[in-house]
SEPADREN-950003 format. One record per residue: x, y, z negated of N, C-alpha, C in turn; residue in one letter. Coordinates in steps of 0.05 Angstrom, whole numbers, plus 5000, padded with zeros to 4 digits. Layout:
<pts>
XYZXYZXYZa/...
</pts>
This chain:
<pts>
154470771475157170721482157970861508x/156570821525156771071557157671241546x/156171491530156571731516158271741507x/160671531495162971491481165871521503x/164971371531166071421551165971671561x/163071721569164071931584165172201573x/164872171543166072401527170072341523x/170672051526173772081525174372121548x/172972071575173672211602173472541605x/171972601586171972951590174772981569x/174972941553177173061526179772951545x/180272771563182972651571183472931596x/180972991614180773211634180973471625x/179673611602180373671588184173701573x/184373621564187873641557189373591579x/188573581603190173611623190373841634x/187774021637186974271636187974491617x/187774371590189474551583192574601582x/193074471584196374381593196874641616x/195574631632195274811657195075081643x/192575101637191775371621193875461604x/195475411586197475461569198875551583x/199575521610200675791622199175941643x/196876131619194876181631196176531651x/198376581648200176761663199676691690x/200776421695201276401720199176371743x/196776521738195676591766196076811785x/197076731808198576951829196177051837x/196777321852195277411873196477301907x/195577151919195877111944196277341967x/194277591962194277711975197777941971x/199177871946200878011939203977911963x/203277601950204777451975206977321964x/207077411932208877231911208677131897x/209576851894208276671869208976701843x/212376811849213976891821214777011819x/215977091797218177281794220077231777x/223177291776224877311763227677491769x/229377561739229877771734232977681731x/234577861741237877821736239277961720x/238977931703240978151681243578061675x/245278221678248478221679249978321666x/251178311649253278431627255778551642x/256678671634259178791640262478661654x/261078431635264078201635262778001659x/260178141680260377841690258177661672x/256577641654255977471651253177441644x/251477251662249077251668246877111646x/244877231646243477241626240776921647x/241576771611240076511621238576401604x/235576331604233976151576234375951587x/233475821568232775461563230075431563x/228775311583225675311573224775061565x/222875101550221874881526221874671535x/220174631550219474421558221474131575x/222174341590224774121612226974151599x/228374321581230974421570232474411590x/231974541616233774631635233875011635x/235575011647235975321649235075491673x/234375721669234375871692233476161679x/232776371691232876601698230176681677x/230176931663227676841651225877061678x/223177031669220577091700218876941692x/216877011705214076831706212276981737x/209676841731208876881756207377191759x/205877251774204877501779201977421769x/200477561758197277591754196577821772x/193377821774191577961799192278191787x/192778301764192278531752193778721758x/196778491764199278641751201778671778x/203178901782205078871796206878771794x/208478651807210878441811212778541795x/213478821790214779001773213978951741x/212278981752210378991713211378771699x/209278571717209578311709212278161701x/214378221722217278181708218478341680x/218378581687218778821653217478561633x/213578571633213578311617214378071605x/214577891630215977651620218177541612x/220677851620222577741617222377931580x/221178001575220478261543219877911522x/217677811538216377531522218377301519x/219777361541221877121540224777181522x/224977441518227877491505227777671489x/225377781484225178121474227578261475x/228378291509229278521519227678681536x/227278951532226179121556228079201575x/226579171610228779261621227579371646x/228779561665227979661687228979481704x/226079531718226979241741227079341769x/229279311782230079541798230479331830x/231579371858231379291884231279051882x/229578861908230078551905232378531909x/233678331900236078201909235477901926x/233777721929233077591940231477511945x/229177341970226377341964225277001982x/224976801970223676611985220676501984x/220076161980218276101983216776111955x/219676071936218376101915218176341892x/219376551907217676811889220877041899x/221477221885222577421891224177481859x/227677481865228877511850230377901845x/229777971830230778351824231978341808x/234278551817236078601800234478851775x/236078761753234578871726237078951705x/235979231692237979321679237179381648x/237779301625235879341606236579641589x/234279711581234479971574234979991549x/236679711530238279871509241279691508x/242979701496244379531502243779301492x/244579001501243778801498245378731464x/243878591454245578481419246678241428x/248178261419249678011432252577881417x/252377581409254777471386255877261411x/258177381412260877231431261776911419x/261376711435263376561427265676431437x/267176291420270376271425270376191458x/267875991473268075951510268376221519x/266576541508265476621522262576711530x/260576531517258076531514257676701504x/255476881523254377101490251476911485x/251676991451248276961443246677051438x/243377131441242577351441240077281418x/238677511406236577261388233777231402x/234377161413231476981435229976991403x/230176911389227276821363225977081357x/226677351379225677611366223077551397x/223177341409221777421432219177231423x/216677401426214177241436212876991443x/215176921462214076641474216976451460x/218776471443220476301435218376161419x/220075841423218875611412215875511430x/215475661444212975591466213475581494x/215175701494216775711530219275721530x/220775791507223275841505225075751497x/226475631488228775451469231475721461x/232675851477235376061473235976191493x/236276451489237576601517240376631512x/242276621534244876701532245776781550x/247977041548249876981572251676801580x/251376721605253976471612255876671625x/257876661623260676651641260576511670x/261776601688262076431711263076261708x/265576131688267175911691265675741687x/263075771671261375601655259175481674x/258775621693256175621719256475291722x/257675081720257074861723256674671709x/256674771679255774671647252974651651x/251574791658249074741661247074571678x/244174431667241874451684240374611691x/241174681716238374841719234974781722x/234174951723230974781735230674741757x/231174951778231774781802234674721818x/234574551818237674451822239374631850x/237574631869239074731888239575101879x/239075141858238075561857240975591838x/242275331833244575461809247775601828x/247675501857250675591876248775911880x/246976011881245376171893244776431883x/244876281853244276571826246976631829x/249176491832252476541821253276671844x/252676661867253576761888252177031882x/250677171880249477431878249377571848x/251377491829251577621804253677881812x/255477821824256578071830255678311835x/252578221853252278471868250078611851x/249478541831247478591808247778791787x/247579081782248479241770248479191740x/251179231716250679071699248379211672x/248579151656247479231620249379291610x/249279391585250979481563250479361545x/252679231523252279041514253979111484x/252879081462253879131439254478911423x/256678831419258078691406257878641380x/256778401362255678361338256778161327x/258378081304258577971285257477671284x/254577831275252477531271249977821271x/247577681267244877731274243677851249x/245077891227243977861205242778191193x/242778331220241578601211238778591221x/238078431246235178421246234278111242x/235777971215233977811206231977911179x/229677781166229177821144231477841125x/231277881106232777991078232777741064x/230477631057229677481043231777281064x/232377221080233777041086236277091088x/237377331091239477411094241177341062x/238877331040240177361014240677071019x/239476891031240576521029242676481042x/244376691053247076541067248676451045x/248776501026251376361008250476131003x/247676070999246275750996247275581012x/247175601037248375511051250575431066x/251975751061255475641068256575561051x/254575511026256475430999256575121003x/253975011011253674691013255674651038x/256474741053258374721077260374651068x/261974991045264174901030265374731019x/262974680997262774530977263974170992x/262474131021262573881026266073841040x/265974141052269574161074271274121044x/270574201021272074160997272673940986x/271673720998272073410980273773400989x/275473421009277373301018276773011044x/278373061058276972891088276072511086x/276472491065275072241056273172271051x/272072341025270172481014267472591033x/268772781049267272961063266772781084x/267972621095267172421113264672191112x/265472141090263271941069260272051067x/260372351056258572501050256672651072x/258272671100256972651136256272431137x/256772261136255971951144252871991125x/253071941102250471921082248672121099x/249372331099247172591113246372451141x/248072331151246572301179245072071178x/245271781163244071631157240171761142x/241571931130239072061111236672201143x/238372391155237672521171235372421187x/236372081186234771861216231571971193x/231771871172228671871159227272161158x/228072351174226472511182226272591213x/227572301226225972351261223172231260x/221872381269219072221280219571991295x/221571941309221871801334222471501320x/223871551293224671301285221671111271x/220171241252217971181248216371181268x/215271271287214071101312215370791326x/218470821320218170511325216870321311x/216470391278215470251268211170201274x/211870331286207470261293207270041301x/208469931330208369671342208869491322x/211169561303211469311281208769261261x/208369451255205869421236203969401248x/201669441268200569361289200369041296x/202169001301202068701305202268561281x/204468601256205368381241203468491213x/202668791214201568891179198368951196x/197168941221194468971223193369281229x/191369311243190769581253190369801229x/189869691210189269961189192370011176x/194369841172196469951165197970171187x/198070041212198870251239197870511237x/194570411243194570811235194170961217x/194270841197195271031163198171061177x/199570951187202071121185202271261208x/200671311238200371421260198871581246x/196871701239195471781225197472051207x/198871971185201172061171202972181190x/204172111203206372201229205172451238x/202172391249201172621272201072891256x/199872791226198872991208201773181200x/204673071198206073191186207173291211x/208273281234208173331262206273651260x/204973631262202373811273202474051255x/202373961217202474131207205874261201x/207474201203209974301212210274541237x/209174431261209174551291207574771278x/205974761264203575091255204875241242x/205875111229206575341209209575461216x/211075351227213475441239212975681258x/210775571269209175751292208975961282x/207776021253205376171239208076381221x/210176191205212376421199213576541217x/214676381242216376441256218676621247x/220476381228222376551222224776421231x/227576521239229976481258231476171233x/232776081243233875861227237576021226x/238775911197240976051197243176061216x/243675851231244275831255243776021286x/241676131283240576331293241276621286x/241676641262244076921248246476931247x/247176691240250476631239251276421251x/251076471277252676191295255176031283x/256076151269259176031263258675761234x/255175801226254075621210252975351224x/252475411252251975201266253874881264x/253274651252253674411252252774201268x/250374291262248474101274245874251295x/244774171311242974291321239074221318x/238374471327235474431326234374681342x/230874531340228974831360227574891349x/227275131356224275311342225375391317x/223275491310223675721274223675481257x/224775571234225875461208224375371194x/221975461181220375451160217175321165x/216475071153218574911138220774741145x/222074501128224274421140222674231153x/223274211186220973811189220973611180x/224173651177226273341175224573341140x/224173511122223973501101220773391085x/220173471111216573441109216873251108x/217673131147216272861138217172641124x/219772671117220872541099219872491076x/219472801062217472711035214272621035x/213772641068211372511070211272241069x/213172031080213271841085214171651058x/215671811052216571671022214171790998x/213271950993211072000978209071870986x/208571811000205771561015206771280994x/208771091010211170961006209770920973x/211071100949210871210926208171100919x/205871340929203471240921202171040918x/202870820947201970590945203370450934x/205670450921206470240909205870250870x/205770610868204170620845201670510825x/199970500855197770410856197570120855x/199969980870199669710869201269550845x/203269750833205769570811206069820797x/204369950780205170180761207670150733x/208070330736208970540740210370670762x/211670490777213970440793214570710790x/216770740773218370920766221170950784x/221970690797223870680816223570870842x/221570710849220470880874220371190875x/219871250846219771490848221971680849x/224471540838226471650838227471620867x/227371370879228171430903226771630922x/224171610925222971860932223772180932x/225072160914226172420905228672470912x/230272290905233972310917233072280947x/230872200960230972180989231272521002x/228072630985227872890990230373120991x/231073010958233873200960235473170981x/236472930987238772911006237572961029x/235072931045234573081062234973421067x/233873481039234173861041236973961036x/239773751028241873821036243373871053x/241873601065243273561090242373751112x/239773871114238173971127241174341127x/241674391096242374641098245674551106x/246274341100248874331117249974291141x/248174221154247674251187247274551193x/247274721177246474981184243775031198x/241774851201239374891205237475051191x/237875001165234975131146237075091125x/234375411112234275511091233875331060x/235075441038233775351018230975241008x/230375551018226775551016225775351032x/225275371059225675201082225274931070x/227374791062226974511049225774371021x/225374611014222974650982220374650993x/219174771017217174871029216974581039x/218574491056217474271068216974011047x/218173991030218273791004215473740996x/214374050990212174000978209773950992x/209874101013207974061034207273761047x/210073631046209773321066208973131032x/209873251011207872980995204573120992x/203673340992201373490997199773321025x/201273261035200373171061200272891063x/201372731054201672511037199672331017x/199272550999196772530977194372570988x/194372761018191172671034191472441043x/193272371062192872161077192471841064x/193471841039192971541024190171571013x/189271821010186371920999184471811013x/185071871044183471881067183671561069x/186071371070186471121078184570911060x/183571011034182570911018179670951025x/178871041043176071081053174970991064x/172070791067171070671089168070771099x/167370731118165170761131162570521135x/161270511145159570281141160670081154x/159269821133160369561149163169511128x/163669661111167069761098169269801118x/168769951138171269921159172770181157x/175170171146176670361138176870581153x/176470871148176571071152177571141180x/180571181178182371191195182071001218x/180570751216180670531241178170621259x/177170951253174270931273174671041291x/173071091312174471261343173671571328x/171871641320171271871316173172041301x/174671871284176072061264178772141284x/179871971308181272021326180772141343x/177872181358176672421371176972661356x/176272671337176272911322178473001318x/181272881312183672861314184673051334x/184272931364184572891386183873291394x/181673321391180073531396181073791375x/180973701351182573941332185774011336x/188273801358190073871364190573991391x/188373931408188573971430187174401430x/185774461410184874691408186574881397x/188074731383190874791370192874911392x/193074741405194974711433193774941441x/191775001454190675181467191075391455x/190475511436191375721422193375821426x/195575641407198275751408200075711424x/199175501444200875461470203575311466x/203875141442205674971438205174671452x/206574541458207074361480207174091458x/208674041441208473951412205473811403x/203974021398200874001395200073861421x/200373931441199373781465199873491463x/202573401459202473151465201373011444x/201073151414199872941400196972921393x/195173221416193273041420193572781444x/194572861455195172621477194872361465x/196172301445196872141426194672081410x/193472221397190472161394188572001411x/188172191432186872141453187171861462x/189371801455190571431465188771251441x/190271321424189171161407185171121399x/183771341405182171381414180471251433x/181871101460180870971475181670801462x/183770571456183770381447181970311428x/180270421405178970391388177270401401x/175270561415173270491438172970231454x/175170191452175169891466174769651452x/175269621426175169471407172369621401x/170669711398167469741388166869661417x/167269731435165269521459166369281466x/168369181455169668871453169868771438x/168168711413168568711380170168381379x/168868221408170867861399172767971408x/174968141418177468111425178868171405x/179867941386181167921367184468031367x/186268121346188768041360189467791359x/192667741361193567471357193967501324x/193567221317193867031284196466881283x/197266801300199566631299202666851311x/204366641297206166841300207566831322x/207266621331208266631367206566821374x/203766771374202467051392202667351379x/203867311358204167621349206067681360x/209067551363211267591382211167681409x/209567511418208767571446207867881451x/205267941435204368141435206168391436x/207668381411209468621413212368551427x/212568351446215368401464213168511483x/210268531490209568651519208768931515x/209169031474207969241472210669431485x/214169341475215569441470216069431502x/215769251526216169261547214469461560x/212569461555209669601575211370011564x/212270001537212270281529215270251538x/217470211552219270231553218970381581x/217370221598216870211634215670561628x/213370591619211670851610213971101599x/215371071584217371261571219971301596x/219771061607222871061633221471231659x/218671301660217671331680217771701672x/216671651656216571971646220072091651x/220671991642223872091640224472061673x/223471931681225471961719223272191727x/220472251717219972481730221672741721x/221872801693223772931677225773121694x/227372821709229872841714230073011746x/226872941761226073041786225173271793x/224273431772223173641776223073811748x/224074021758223774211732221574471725x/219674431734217474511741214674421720x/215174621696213674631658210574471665x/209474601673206174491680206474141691x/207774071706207573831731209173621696x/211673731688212073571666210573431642x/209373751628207073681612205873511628x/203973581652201773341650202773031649x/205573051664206272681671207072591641x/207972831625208472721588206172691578x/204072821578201972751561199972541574x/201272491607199272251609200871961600x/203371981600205271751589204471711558x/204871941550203971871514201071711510x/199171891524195571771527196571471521x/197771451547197571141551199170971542x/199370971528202670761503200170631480x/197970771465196770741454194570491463x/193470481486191470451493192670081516x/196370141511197869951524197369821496x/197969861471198969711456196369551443x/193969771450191669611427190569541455x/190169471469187869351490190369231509x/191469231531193269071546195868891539x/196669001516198368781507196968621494x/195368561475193668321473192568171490x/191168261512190068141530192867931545x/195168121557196467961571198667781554x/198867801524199867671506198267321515x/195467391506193367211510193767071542x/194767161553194567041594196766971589x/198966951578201866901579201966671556x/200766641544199766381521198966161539x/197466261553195865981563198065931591x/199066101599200166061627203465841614x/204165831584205865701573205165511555x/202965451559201265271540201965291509x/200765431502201065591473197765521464x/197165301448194265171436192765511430x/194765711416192465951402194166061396x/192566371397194066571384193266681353x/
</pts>
């Protein structure tokens, strides 16, 4: 059992480390005397060129830091190529402090760029390298706009605006939509899509009202966020093996979504044709998520109830009108493709048909599969290598998330009498201190959030908040469920 410890103390040090490492860029040279760098590119009209980075979804300048290798020059040409796939000559400082050195930069083709009705240009950030891993969208802002935004650091946004003038500009070519350097194969799906648009602006504003309402109701069954509320419920009231068959299910469709989006990396139609935009989303298109896990959750759903009341032919149909109306809704938001929501369909009941496979499995003693620490170490360790790889932040937190759950099951094999509660007062109890303890942990994360916009310092305070939600719900909310029983004279839990 030691060995069990001191191995979730290395994997927790570990994923904190890598967290760090994932921006394995940012080691300076000291002797250079700059920590960073960033780049000002300026359009013609005035209007300054800004990403979104992943992580904080605040704005600023794209740059990164300097490596031993590389000159401050270089290294900028680089990061701002990874960050936007624009190349550009990076030409006199324009400013220089504690935290790195800002140059004016001119790019050496004209910038592509789709205008909208504010003013905004858009550019296709999804042609750049590090989009979906550091990047969320590049644009130009307008000055009028300079106070629409967050920046990352709050005091740098009067500071960039004051010195855009003196910044020599780019040339900038005026585009339509994006649809000359998208794939083909996707380019042929715009009518799929603006047709379901049509088709819905066509009912007439009752109708079409009715038919948004349905989509966005539909939509909730492909947040992850909504099915994680459900763990605490099942946890306490359906028992530890139902919880993580469906934590379990969640991580799996999560994870394999984040890969493979990774792995196509292809632009969502929104991304070619802004004027398709309805609804919003991040990262590449393929598959749909909303679609996965939707048909994951309801194909699970399906299976077990097959298995328990056959034929259930109902189920199945609902299963299926779920899927569809997800992959409608998915293309009438202007998010994704046809394909896109076919791809994800099949994949999240694919994903689905393992995990009830797997849930049906026990280990010695008959203790179900999914309830052992190892299959969560292993978990833990195959996302966190994941993370490392591809440098998605996504993968990070849900090994984090592993990793939680992980210790808690460790805790329960070296505490085998700490029962949960049986009674339904103490099951109550339990989950008002699960839903309190993860409320304090999620509000805490979020006021760091709000403090600092600074990618590395975030990740770690998110993935140590996630760790620990897991490890609140199976080991300290029972316990103080149990101290709060007796402190109200409650006979048992």
């Amino acid at each position: 059992m030691k060995w069990s410890i001191a191995l979730l103390l290395s994997v927790v040090s570990w994923l904190v480390s890598s967290s760090v490492l994932a921006d394995a860029e940012n080691t300076f040279s000291p002797e250079q005397g700059i920590a960073g760098v960033a780049c000002m590119v300026v359009d013609p009209a005035g209007r300054l060129l800004l990403v979104k980075d992943r992580v904080s979804g605040r704005y600023g300048l794209p740059g990164g830091r300097v490596s031993l290798a590389e000159s401050p020059q270089k290294a900028l040409a680089r990061e701002v190529f990874e960050e936007t796939a624009i190349r550009v000559d990076v030409g006199k400082v324009r400013y220089q402090d504690h935290r790195g050195v800002l140059f004016d930069c001119r790019s050496l083709a004209p910038l592509p760029v789709v205008s909208q009705a504010d003013g905004t240009g858009i550019l296709p950030a999804w042609l750049a390298p590090n989009f979906a891993s550091e990047i969320d969208e590049a644009r130009l802002v307008p000055k009028a706009h300079a106070e629409d935004y967050q920046y990352r650091f709050n005091d740098r946004g009067a500071l960039l605006w004051s010195l855009v003038d003196k910044v020599p500009s780019s040339d900038v070519t005026a585009l339509a939509d994006f649809s000359a350097l998208a794939p083909a194969f996707y380019v042929s799906q715009y009518g799929l899509v603006s047709g379901v648009q049509q088709a819905v602006a066509a009912m007439g504003e009752t109708m079409a009202s009715f038919t948004t309402q349905v989509f966005w109701l539909v939509n909730i069954l492909g947040e992850t966020a909504f099915y994680l509320a459900f763990v605490p419920l099942f946890l306490v009231f359906r028992g530890h093996k139902s919880a993580l068959s469906l934590l379990f299910l969640l991580i799996s469709a999560a994870a394999v979504s984040t890969l493979l989006k990774s792995g196509f990396a292809m632009p969502r139609p929104f991304f070619i044709w802004p004027e398709l935009k309805i609804g919003d989303a991040r990262g590449f298109t393929v598959p749909s998520g909303h679609t996965l896990l939707a048909a994951a959750v309801t194909t699970a759903w399906y299976l077990k109830r097959r298995a328990e009341h056959p034929p259930a032919y109902g189920a199945l149909a609902l299963t299926v009108l779920v899927i569809v109306l997800m992959g409608l809704n998915r293309m009438y938001l202007g998010v994704h493709f046809a394909s896109d929501v076919i791809i994800g369909g099949l994949i999240g009941a694919g994903i689905a048909s393992v995990t009830v496979k797997l849930d049906s499995l026990t280990v010695k003693n008959a203790r179900p599969l999914l309830n052992t620490a190892r299959i969560w170490l292993l978990v833990c360790i195959v996302l966190a290598l994941a993370a490392l790889a591809v440098k998605l932040p996504n993968l990070l937190y849900l090994a984090a998330l592993a990793a939680g759950v992980y210790t808690g099951q460790v805790w329960h094999k070296l505490f085998p009498t700490r029962k949960p509660a049986q009674t339904r007062g103490g099951k109550i109890l339990t989950f008002a201190w699960i839903i309190l303890g993860a409320g304090i942990i999620l509000g805490i994360a979020y006021g760091v959030s709000q403090l600092t916009g600074v990618s590395w310092v975030l990740l770690i305070f998110t993935c140590m908040a996630i760790w620990s939600i897991p490890p609140w719900a199976l080991i300290a909310s029972p316990e103080l469920a149990r101290w709060l029983a007796r402190k109200i004279g409650m006979q048992s839990l």
